[in-house]
C-alpha positions, 0 to 999 in steps of 0.5 A: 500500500502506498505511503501518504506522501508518495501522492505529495505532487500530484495537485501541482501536476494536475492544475500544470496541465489544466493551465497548459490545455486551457492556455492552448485552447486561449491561443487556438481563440487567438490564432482564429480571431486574428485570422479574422481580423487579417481578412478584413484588414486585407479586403479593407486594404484591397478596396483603398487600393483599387480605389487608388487605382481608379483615382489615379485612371480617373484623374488622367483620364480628366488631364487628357480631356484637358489637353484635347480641348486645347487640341479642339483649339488649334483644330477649331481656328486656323489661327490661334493668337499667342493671346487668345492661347493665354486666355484659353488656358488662364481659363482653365485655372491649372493650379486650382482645378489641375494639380500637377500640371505646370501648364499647357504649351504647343510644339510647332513643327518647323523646317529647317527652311523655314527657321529663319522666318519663324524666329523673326516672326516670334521676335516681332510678337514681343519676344526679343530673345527667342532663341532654338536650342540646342543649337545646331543644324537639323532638316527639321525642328520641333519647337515649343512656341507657346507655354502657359503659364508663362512664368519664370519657369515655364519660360525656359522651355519655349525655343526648346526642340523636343525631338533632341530628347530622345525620350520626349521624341518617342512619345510625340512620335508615337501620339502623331503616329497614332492620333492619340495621347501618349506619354513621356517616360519618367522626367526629373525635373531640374529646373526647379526655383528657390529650394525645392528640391528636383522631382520626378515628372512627366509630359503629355502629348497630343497631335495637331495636323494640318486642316487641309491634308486627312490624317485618317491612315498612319502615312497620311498623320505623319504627312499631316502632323503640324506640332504638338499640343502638350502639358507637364506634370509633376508627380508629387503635386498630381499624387495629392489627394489620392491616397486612403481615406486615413493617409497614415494607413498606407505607403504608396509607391509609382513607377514607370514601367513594370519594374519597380526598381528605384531608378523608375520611382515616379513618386513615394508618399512616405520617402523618409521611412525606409523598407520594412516587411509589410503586413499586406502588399499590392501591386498592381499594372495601369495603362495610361496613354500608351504606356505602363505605369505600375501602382505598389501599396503597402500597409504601415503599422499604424494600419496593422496596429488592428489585426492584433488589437481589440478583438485577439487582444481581448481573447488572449487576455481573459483566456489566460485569466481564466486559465490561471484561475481554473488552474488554481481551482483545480489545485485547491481541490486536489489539495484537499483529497490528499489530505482526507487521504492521510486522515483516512490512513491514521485512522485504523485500517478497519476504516480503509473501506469508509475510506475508499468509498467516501474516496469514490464518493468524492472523485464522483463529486469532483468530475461533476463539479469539474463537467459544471464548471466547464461547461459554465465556462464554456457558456460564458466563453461563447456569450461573451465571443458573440457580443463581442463579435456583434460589437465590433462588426458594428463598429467596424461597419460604422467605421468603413461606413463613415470612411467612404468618400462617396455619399451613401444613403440607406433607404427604405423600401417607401423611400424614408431616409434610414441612415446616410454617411458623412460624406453624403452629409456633405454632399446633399448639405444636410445632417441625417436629422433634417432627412428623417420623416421625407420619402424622396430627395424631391420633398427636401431639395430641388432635383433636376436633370442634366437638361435643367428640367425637374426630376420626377419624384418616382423617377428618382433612382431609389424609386425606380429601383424599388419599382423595378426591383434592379439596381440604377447606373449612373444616374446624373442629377442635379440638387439644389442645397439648402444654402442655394448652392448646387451640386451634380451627383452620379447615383448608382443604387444596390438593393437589399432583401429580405427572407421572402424574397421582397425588397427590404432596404435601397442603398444609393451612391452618391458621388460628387461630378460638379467639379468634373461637370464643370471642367466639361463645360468649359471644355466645351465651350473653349472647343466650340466658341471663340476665345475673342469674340465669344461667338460659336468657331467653325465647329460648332458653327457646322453643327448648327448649319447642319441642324438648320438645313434639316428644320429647312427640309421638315419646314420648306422654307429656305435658308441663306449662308452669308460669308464675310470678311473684313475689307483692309483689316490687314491694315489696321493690324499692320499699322495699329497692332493686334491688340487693337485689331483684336478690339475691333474684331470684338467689336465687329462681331457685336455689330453683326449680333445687332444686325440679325435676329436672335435665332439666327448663327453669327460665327468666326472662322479665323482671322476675320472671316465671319459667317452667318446662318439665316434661317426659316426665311418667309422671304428672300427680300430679309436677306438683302435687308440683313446684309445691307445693314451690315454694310452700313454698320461695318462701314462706320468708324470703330473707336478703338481706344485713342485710334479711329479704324475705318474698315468695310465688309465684303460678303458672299451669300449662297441659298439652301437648297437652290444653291447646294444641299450640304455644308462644304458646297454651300461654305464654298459657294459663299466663299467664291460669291465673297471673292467675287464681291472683293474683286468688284471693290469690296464694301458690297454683297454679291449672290453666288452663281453658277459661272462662279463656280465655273470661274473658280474650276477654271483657276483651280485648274490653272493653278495646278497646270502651273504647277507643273509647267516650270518642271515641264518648260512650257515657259518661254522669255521673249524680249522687247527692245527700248530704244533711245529717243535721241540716237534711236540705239537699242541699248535697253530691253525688257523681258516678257514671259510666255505660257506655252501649253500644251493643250490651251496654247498660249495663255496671256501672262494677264490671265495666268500671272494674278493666279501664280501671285495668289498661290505663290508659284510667282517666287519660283518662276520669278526666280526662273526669269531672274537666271534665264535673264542673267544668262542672256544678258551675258552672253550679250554683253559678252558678244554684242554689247558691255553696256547692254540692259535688260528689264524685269518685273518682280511681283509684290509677292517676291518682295514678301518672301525672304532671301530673294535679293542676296540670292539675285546679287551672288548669281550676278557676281557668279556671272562676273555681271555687274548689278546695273545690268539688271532693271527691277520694274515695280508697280506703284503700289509696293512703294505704299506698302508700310512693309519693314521686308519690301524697304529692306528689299528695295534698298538691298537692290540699291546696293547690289547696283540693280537698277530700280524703274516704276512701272505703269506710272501714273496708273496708281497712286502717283505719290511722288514722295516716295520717288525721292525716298526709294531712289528710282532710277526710271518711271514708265509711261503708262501706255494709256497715256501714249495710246491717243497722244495728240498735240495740245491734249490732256494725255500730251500735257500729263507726258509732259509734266511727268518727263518735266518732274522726273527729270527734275529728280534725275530720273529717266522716263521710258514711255510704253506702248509707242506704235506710231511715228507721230507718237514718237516725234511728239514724246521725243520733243518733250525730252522722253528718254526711252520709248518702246512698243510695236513701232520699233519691234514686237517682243520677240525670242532672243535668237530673234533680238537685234542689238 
């Protein structure tokens, strides 16, 4: 039998493993509601971070939409003014509604032939240093003309050449390639001021092309491609606002590419904290412009501070309280049969069996107590776990709830507002409070749709949803607050049901759009109204003719398109500046408003073209009274601050349907039918025809046979002498071009010449002339006579252009001529122009030695000032005047007193168009100089010249 202390350890054995089972049982608790935790934790990280995600899209998304309606600028107007840029884009308000962006600019593409005439041309708007950089020669330059803002910062980049940097280079060739936007890989940006330090950034691209060429093929966007519309950003100030409803939970890290080594870092919300192992990660791929952009989310330990906190912490605290006491329960027990052991034993033995019984007896009572117990415990445990569990759910639902950005509103299946978030208190201006008790948003505020008509109280999206018993998309409305401010919400609504099917509770989702309503809308109007005028631009003017030519089919009654452009505008502009000619376009455009009925379109197409839609017109009479009043009011003077402007109007007008039934047919017959009017003398209104039409085929054609006929030599020089008056020697020549066709014959230089002046063949083939000339005259110097002098015309259109004159002066010195051998004729009306090119031009001839006669004198403005000013050399006799010369006429008295003042100012006098003796005996006794004309020779080949 055993003694009484053999049994001495066996308390503390038993209450050992009751403490290490109920410890282990506590930490099973544990592990399963920390895994808990961690899920909710994870599903709640998730949801941050594809919200992210989409923020970042969206956001984007909203910056590209920005940049196309800077495109929808330059494609809207030919010409977009430096000004009317700055206002478009000072309108846009960057730094408030744009974060990140520096500002919106415009690269031109520039060939190298061209480079000269385009930095002088940006000088003169104001900009003295402009300059190209890098330097160096490339056959084409791409270069930034235009950034707004334009501050200290911004201004470093205008002359720059994109297409040196090769990484800009790729996306501006991928965006013109395509037609779509692309962007730069990662930029640091050094050119930062005062201490911020260089941050990581970006551009974006996209494509402008030439009106006139289609851009629908890859071939034909790079044949088009004209530049380049563009925006910087940078990432630090792009990324604001777009991390977790609590910034502190998460670290946010955004690289370019798919690699997220740290050389492609574009932006780091927490730099300062080093790596750490997180808790949770993700990382997730965006396409965005054409290029892969990769988002990393990690949790911080303020985030991860709740998967251990509350819920496990409460578990392990209380199971190992409750362990320890169960344990200490256990050993007090078992202390006190150890003793009743002993007792029993000093007894008698006779007692052993009281003993063993009273023994049995009490370990009986003991397992009851220990089963009572547990189970106790275990009730306790659960009652305890579930309250907890709904406790906590709660607030975490709360919690989230609370969190969401968006407005969420809970309502009941008979529309009674339940329960709303801080969000959607801030979003309808209203505390849950002031809601209860309504049925519908319409019982507390005014609804309305995008239209601006009332929202239907059982259209309202919970409404319907509850009706139909599906959930709404994107539902647009707008709600005026209580304060009498407005907001634009998009609703999506969810529904929740109840055990028999029916539906319980209607959840809405309200997410604020007013700001991006409000970018759209200026948007829209930058893109379809003129920034100067503020009248509708081309294509909103197109859509509004095509809206009227289809109320003109459904009602009969016609329309009129009226073209009009400013008479002598260029002037003003010249001689007053743009900023003054841009208030009198202002001013112009009120004038045509004043002129027509309200229903009626007034629009700018650029520069100073306008036109005018009349529309539903019971009578044809109206359109003659309209376009009369506007002759009337465009004729008065336009007070432009200090200045006094006086323009005029010419307008084409064209009719619908008898005219053409779709809009480029009517814009070109209103446009031919303006020329026509300009051509008559402006200030009048002409009606389009069909030999209009006839008229403009012909100069289209001509225009493109004269295209092709330098390549093809069908020009021809003949040669009329000049002949002396006094010794009747030939030492002077003028020389004619021909146009030889092959099919027409003979086209006279009156009908074919005007035609290459409009399209500016006339440089080329007065070049052409100029070198055919040059040769000729050498070889008649050399042959026949050193002294010998040939005439040239030169049109206006040559004066204008650059690089003609040097190029005429190192020819000659090639030829080893000197520069009198040469006669430039002018007309009258060059020496008029207030034209900085034609003065330098002139003077550059003077200085070569060319000599300088005026032609067709007396024909034109006759302003003898200018005779002494540009040092002629000779005047030409109009042959008007010599046609019907007679002794003792006005003609013989006008020849008279042109040689008598010429002379006077050391200028010769040539009179053209001598065909009889008589003639040439009177001009000769008045002191004429030269003479030519049929009496002495026609114009004839060189081979058939006689020195």
């Amino acid at each position: 039998m055993p003694g009484p202390r053999d049994g001495d350890y066996s308390p503390w054995l038993l209450a050992g493993m009751m403490l290490f089972a109920s410890l282990a049982v506590t930490w099973l608790l544990w592990q399963a509601a920390r895994s808990e935790n961690l899920d909710l934790a994870r599903n709640e990280f998730q949801a941050s971070a594809r919200e992210l995600t989409n923020r970042l899209e969206q956001r984007m998304e909203t910056y590209e939409q920005v940049l196309r309606g800077a495109q929808g600028l330059f494609f809207a107007s030919d010409k977009v003014g430096r000004r009317e840029f700055a206002e478009y884009v000072r309108a846009l308000r960057l730094e408030e509604n744009f974060p990140g962006v520096q500002g919106i600019g415009m690269v031109e593409v520039i060939p190298a032939s061209r480079l000269a005439a385009h930095v002088d041309a940006i000088r003169r708007e104001g900009l003295p240093g402009y300059s190209i950089w890098p330097s160096g020669e490339r056959p084409v330059y791409s270069l930034v003309t235009r950034i707004e803002p334009f501050d200290a910062l911004n201004r470093r980049a205008l002359g720059f050449d994109m297409f040196t940097e090769p990484n800009h280079r790729t996306a501006m060739e991928q965006a013109r390639d395509t037609g779509r936007a692309a962007i730069t890989a990662k930029i640091m940006w050094v050119q930062e001021v005062g201490s911020r330090k260089p941050e990581a950034g970006m551009l974006m691209f996209l494509p402008l092309y030439l009106h006139s060429m289609p851009a629908s093929t890859f071939e034909a966007r790079r044949a088009a491609s004209a530049g380049w519309v563009y925006a910087p950003f940078r990432m630090t100030d792009m990324m604001a606002g777009l991390g977790a409803a609590r910034p502190g939970d998460v670290k946010i890290r955004l690289f370019d590419g798919e690699s997220v080594a740290e050389e492609n870092k574009l932006f780091d919300s927490d730099p300062d904290r080093g790596e750490r192992q997180s808790m949770m990660h993700s990382v997730e791929s965006l396409r965005i412009a054409g290029r892969t952009w990769t988002v990393e989310v990690d949790s911080r330990p303020e985030f991860e501070a709740g998967v251990i906190d509350g819920k496990p912490a409460y578990i392990a605290t209380t199971g190992a309280a409750g362990s320890l006491l169960l344990s200490v329960l256990i050993f007090l027990l078992a202390s006190g049969r150890v003793r009743a052991v002993r007792l029993a034993h000093d007894m008698t033995v006779e007692l052993r069996r009281t003993r063993d019984q009273l023994e049995e007896r009490v370990q009986e009572r003991t397992a009851d107590l220990r089963a009572t117990n547990n189970a106790l415990n275990k009730e306790i445990m659960e009652r305890r776990k579930v309250e907890y569990d709904l406790l906590s759910s709660r607030e975490r639902l709360a919690s989230v709830f609370d969190a969401v950005t968006d407005g969420l509103v809970v309502q009941s299946r008979d529309g009674s507002f339940i329960e709303l978030n801080r969000a959607a208190e801030v979003i309808l201006g209203m505390s849950a409070e002031k809601m209860s008790g309504a049925h519908s948003l319409a019982d507390l505020m005014r609804t309305v749709h995008e239209d601006g008509a009332i929202f239907d109280p059982a259209l309202h999206p919970a409404m319907v949803s509850v009706a139909t018993g599906r959930p709404q998309r994107d539902v647009v409305m707008g709600l005026e607050r209580p304060d009498g401010s407005q907001v634009w919400v998009s609703i999506n609504t969810e529904l929740l049901f109840d055990r028999n099917g029916e539906v319980d509770l209607v959840v809405s989702n309200f997410a604020d759009i007013t700001d991006k309503k409000a970018s759209e809308e200026m948007i829209w109007q930058q893109a379809n109204y003129d920034a100067l005028t503020s009248l509708p631009n081309r294509r909103l003017f197109q859509e509004h003719l095509e809206t009227e030519i289809i109320k003109s089919n459904r009602t009969g009654l016609p329309l009129a398109l009226m073209f009009l452009d400013l008479d002598r505008f260029k002037d003003v502009n010249d001689t007053l500046g743009h900023d003054v000619g841009d208030v009198l376009l202002k001013e112009a455009a009120l004038r045509l408003r004043s002129c027509v009925r309200a229903s009626d379109t007034v629009a700018r197409l650029g520069g100073d073209e306008f036109t005018i839609i009349l529309s539903e017109l019971d009578t044809l009479s109206h359109i003659a009274f309209v376009a009369q009043n506007i002759l009337r009011r465009m004729a008065e003077p336009f007070q432009l601050g200090i200045e006094s402007a006086y323009v005029s109007a010419s307008i084409g007008i064209t009719l619908y349907p008898q005219d053409g039934r779709d809009i480029d047919t009517l814009l070109k017959n209103a446009d031919q039918a303006m020329y026509s009017a300009k051509n008559q003398g402006r200030n009048r209104y002409r009606y389009f025809t069909e030999s209009m039409q006839s008229a403009t085929r012909a100069r289209m054609w001509m225009a493109n046979e004269l295209r092709s006929a330098l390549a093809r030599e069908q020009f021809e020089l003949v040669y009329q002498p000049i002949v002396d008056l006094n010794t009747g020697h030939v030492g002077k020549a003028e020389a004619l071009i021909r146009w030889n066709h092959p099919a027409r014959g003979y086209i006279p230089p009156a009908v074919f010449i005007p035609i290459a002046e409009e399209t500016g063949l006339i440089v080329e083939i007065g070049e052409w002339v100029f070198r055919e000339v040059a040769s000729q005259i050498k070889h008649w110097r050399d042959h026949e006579n050193r002294v010998f002098q040939i005439s040239i015309n030169r049109s206006p259109v040559q004066f204008r252009a650059r690089g003609g004159v040097s190029s005429w002066a190192e020819f000659l010195k090639g030829l080893g001529l000197p520069g009198e051998s040469i006669a430039v004729e002018i007309t009258e009306g060059l020496l008029l122009e207030p034209n900085a090119m034609v003065v330098d031009q002139l003077a550059a001839l003077r200085a070569a030695g060319v000599h300088v006669s005026l032609d067709d004198f007396g024909t034109g403005y006759s302003a003898l000032s200018y005779l002494k000013k540009f040092d002629i050399d000779s005047l030409k006799i109009d042959q008007s005047f010599v046609r019907n010369l007679e002794a003792n006429s006005d003609d013989m008295a006008l020849c008279e007193a042109i040689i008598v003042m010429a002379h006077k100012l050391n200028i010769s006098v040539i009179a053209e168009g001598v065909e009889t003796e008589k003639q040439r005996s009177l001009l000769a006794g008045v002191g004429c100089d030269f003479a030519q004309g049929y009496l002495f020779s026609r114009p004839v080949p060189a081979e058939q010249f006689m020195l």
